[in-house]
Backbone as a ProteinNet text record, in pm:
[ID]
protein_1_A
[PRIMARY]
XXXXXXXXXXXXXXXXXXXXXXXXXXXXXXXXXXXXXXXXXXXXXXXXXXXXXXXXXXXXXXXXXXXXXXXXXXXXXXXXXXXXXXXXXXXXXXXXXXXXXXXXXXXXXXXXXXXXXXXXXXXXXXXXXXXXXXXXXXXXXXXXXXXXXXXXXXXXXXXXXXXXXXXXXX
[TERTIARY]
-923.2	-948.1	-871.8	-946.7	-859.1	-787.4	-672.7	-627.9	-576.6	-602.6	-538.8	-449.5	-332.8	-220.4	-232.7	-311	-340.6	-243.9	-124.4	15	25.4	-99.9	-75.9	-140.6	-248.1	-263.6	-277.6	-333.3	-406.5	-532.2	-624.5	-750.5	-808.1	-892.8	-962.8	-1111	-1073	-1177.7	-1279.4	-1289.9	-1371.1	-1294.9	-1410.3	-1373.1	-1451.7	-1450.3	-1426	-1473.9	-1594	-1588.2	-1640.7	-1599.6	-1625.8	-1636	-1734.2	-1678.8	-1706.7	-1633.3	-1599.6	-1711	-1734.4	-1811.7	-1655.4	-1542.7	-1460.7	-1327.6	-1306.4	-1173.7	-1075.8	-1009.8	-902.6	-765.7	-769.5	-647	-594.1	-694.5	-668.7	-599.4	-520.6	-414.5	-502.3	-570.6	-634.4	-604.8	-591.7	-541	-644.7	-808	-875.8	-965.6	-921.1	-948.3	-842.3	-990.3	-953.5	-940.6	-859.3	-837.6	-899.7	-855.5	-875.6	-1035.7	-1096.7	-1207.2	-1319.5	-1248.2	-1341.1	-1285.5	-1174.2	-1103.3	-1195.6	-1191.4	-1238.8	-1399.5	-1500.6	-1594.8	-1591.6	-1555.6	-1498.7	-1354.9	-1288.7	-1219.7	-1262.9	-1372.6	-1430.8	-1542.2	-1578.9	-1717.1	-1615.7	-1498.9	-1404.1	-1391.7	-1306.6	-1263.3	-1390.1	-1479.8	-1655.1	-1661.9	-1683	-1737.4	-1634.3	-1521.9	-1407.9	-1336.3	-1347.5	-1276.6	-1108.5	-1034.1	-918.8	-767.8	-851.9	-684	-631.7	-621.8	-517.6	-456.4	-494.2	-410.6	-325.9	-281.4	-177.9	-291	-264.1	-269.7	-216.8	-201.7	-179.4	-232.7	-158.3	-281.2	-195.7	-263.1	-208.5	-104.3	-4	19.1	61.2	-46.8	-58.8	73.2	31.4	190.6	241.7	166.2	143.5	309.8	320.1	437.2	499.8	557.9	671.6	731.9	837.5	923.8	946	901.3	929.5	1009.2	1142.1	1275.1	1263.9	1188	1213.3	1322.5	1393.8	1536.2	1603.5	1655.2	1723.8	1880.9	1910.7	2016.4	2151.4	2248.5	2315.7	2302.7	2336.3	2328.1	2465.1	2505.7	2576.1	2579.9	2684.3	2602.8	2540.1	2482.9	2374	2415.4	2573.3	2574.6	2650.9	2640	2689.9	2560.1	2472.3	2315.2	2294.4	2291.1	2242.9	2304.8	2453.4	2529.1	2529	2476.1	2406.4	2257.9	2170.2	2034.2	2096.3	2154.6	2134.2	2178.4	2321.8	2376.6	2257	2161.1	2046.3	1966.7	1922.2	1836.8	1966.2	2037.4	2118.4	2121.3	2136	2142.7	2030.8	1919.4	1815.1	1669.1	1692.7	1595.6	1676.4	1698.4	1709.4	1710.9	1694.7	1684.7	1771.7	1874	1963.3	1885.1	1971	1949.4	1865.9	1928.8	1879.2	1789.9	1657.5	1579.5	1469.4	1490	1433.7	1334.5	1255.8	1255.7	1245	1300.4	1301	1326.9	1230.9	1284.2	1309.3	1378.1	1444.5	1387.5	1349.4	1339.3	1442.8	1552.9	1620.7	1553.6	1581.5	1533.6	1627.1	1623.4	1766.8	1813.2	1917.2	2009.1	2024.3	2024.1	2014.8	2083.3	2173.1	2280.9	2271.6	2159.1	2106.1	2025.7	1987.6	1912.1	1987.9	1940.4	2052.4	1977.2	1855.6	1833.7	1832.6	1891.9	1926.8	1858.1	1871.7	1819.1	1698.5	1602.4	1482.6	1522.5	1451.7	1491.7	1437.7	1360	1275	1358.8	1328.6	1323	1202.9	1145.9	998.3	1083.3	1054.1	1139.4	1029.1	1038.9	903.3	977.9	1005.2	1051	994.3	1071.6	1009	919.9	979.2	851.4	690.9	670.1	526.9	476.6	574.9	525.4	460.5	577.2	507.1	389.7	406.8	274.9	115.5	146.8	55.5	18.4	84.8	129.5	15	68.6	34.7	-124.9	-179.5	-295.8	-386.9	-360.6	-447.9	-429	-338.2	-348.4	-409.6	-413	-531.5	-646.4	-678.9	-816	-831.7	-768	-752.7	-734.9	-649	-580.6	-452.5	-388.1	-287.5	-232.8	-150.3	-87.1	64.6	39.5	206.2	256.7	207.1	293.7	232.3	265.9	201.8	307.1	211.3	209.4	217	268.8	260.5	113.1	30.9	-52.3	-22.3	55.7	110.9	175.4	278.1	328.7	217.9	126.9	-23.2	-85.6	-117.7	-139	-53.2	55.6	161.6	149	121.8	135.6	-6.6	-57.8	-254.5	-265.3	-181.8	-205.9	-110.8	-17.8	71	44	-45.3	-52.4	-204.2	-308	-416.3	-448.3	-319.5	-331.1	-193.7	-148.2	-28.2	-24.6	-163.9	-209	-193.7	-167.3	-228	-93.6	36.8	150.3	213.5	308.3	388	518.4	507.3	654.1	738.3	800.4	894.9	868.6	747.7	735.9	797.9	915.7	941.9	1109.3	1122.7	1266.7	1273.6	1114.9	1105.2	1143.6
326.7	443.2	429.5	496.8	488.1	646.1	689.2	781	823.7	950.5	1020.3	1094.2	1105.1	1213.9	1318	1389.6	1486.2	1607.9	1590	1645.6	1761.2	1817.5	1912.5	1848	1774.2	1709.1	1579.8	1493.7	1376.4	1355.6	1324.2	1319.8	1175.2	1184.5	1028.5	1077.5	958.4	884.5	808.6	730.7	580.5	569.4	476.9	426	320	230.8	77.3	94	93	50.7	-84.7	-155.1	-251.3	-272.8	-269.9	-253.8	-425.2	-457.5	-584.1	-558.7	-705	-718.7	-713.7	-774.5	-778.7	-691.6	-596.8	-547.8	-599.6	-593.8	-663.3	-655.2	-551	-493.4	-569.8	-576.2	-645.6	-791.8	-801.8	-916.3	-1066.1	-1149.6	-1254.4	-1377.3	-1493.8	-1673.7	-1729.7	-1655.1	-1702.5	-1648.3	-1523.1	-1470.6	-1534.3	-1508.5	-1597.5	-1480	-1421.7	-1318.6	-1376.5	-1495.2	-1562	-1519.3	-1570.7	-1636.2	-1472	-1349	-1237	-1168.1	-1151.4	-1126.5	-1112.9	-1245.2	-1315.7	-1254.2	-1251.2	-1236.3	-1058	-1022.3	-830.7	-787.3	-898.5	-870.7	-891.9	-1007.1	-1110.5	-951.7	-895.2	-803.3	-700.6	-675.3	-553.1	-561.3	-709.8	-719.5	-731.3	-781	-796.8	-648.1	-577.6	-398	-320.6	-346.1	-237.9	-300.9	-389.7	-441.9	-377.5	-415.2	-354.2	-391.8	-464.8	-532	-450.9	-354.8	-231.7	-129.8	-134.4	5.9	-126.5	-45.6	-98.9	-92.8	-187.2	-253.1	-216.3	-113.4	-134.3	-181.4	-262.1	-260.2	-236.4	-256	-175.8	-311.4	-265.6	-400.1	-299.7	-389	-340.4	-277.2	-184.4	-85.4	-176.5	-300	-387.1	-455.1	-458.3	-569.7	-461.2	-331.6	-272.1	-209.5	-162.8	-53.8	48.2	179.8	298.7	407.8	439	543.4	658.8	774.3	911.9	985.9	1031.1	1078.7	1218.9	1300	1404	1368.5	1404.6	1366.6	1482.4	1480.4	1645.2	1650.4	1799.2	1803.7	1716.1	1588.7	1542.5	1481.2	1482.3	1393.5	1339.4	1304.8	1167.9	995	983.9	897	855.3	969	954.8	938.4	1032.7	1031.8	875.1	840.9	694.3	598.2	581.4	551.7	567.3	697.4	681.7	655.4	660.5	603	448.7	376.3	262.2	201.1	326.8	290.2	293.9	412.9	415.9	291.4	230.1	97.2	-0.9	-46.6	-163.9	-161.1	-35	12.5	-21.5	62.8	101.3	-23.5	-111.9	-235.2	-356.4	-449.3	-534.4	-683.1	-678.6	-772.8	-798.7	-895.7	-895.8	-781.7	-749.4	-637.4	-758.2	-902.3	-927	-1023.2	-1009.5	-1077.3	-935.3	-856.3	-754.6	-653.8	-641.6	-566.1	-427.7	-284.3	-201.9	-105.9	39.4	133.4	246.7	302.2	474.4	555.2	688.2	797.7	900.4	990.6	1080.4	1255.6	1325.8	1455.1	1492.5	1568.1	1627.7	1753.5	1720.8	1830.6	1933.8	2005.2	2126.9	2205.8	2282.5	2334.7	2405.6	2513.6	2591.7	2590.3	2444.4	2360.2	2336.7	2417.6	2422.1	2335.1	2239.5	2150.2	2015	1989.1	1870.7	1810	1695.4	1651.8	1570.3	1538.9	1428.8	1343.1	1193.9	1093.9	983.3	886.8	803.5	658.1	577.9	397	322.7	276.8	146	24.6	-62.1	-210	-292.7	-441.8	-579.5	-648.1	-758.6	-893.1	-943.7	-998.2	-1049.9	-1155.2	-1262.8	-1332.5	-1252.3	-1166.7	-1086.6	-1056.1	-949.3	-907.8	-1006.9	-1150	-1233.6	-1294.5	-1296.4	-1374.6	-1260.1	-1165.1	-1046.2	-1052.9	-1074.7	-1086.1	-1203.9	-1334.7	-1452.7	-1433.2	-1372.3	-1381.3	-1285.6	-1188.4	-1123.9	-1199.1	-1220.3	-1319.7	-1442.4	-1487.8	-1595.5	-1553.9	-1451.3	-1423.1	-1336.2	-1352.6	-1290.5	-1200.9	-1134.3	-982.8	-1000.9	-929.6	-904.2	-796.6	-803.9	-698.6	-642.5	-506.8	-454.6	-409.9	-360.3	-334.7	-259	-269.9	-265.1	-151.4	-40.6	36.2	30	59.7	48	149.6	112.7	152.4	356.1	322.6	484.6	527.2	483.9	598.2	649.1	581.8	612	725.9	701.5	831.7	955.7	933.8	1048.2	1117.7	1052.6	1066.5	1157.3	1057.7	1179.4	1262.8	1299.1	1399.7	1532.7	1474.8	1560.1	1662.1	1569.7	1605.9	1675	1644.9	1725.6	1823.3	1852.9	1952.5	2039.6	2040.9	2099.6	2234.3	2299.9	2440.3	2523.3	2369.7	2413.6	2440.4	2396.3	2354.2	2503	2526.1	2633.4	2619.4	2750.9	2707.9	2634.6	2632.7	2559.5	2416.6	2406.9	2298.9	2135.3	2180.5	2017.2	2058.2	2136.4	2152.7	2171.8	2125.2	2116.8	1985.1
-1835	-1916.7	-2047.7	-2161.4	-2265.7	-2274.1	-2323.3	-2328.8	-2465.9	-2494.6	-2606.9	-2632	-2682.8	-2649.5	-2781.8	-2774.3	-2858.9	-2921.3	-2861.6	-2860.1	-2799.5	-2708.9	-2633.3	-2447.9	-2475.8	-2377.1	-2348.2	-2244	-2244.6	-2279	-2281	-2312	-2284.5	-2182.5	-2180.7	-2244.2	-2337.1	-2415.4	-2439.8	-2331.5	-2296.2	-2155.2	-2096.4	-1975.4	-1913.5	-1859.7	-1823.8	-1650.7	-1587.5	-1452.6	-1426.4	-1299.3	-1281.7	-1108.8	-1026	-911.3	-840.5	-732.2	-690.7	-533	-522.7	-359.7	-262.5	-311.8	-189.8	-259.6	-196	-260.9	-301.6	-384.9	-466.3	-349.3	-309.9	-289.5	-135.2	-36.5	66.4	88.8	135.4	127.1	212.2	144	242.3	150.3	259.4	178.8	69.8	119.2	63.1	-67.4	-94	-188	-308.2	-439	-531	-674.5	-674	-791.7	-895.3	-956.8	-1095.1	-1073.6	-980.9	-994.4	-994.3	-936.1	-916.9	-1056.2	-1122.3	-1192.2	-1360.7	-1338.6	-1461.7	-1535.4	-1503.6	-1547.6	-1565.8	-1500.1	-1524.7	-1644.5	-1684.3	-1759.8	-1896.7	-1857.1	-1992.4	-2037.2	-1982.8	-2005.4	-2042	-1988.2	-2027.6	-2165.5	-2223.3	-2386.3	-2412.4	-2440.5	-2498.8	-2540.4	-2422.4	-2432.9	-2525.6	-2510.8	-2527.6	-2639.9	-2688.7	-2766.1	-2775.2	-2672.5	-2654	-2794.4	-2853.1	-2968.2	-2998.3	-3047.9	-3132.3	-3066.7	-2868.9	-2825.4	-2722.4	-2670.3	-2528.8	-2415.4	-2307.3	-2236	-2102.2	-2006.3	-1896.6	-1757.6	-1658.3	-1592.1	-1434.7	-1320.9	-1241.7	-1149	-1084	-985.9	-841.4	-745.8	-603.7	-572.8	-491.6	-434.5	-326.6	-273	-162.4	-221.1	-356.1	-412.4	-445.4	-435.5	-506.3	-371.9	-369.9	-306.3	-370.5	-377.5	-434.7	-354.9	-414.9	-347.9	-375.5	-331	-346.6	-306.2	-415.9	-312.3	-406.8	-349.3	-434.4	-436.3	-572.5	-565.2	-588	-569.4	-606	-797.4	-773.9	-932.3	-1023.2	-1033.9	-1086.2	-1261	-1332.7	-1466.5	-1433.2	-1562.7	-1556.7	-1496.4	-1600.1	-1564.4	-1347.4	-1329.2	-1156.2	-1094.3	-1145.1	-1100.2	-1113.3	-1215.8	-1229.7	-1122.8	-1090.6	-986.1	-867.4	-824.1	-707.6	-696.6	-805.4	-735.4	-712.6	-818.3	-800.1	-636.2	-581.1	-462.4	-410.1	-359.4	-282.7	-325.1	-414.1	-416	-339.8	-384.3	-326.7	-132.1	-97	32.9	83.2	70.2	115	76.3	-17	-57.5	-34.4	67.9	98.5	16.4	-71.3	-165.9	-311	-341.4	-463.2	-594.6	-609.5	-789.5	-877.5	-889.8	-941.2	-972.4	-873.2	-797.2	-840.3	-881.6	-898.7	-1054.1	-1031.6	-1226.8	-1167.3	-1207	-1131.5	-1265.8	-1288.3	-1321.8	-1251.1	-1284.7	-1225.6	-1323.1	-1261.2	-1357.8	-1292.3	-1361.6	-1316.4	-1375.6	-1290.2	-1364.3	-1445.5	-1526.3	-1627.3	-1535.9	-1554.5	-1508.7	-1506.5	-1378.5	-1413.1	-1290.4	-1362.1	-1231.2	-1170.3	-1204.9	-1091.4	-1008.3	-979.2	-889.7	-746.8	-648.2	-508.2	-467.3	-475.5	-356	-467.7	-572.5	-566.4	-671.5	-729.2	-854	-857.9	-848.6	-793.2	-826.6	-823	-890.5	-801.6	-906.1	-818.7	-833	-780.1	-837.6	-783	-823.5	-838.6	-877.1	-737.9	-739.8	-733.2	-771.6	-742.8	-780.4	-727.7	-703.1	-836.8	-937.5	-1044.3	-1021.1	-952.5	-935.7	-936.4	-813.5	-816.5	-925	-996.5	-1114.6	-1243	-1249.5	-1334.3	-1297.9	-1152.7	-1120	-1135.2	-1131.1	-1197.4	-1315.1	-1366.2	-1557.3	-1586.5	-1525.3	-1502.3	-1506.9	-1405.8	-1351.3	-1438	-1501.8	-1585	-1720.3	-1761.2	-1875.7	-1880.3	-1761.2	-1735.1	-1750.1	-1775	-1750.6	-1906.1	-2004	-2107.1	-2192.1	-2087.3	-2091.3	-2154.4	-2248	-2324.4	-2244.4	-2169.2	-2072.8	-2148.5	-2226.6	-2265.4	-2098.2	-2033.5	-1935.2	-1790.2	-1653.3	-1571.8	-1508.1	-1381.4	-1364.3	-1161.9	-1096.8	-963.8	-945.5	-851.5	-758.3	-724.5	-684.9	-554.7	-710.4	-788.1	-893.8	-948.4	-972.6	-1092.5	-991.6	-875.3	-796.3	-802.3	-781.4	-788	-910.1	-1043.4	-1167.8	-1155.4	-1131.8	-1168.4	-1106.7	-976.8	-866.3	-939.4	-1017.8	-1041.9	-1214.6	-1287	-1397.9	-1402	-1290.8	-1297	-1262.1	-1086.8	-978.7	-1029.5	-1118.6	-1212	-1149.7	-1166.3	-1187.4	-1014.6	-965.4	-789.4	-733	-775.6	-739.4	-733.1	-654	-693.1	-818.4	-859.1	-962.3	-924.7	-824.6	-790.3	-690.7	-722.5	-661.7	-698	-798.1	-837.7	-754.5	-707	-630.9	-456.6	-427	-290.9	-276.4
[MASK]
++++++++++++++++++++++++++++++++++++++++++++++++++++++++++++++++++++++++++++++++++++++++++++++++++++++++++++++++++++++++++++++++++++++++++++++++++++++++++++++++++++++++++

């Protein structure tokens, strides 16, 4: 999809389908990404002529670890100190073997159940080899997006209206 930030909302603009005989997403030895990849990306830049916006594209939730956790209402920088304790604990794998962002909520002290705060981890290798593989196929990738956050994200920014007020402190 292409998107517009109109400074009050999002707005999609254009949009790009492409559907596959074998799902992408299913983990098998003999599926050949490059090879299903390729002729749907080649018809993507052809149609869309993508050069002048950004580039995201998605990488399977199959390769990330994502930490939902509340945290007490502490500064920022303690907040930051303990998500990272919760990743080191709780993801099994060196820090830095890892590409990983955190998002923290801002602070706020009259928050009795606690501060949200996510982390999205992938083994760098995966991610480059993601990187790797759409650029093989002639994609200019600024930056890739986990699977399950992009859900969380669309579930959260469309069904806004459905949520209770306080639904970001449950």
């Amino acid at each position: 999809v292409l998107l517009r930030d109109d400074g009050e909302e999002l707005r999609i603009v254009d949009a790009f389908v492409q559907e596959f005989d074998t799902p992408l997403c299913r983990r098998r030895a003999d599926l050949n990404q490059h090879a299903i990849l390729l002729p749907a990306i080649e018809k993507f830049v052809a149609e869309k002529q993508p050069g002048g916006v950004a580039v995201w594209a998605n990488l399977p939730s199959s390769a990330t670890v994502n930490r939902f956790v509340k945290l007490p209402p502490v500064k920022d920088k303690e907040a930051l100190n303990l998500l990272n304790q919760e990743v080191e604990t709780r993801i099994p794998i060196p820090l830095e073997e890892l590409v990983m962002t955190r998002w923290i909520h801002s602070l706020d002290r009259e928050a009795s159940l606690g501060r949200p705060a996510v982390a999205s981890a992938a083994k760098k290798n995966l991610v480059a080899q993601r990187i790797d593989l759409l650029e093989s196929c002639g994609l200019k990738i600024d930056g890739l997006q986990c699977d399950s956050n992009a859900l969380v994200n669309y579930a959260a920014y469309e069904f806004a209206s459905l949520w209770p007020d306080n639904a970001g402190d449950a």
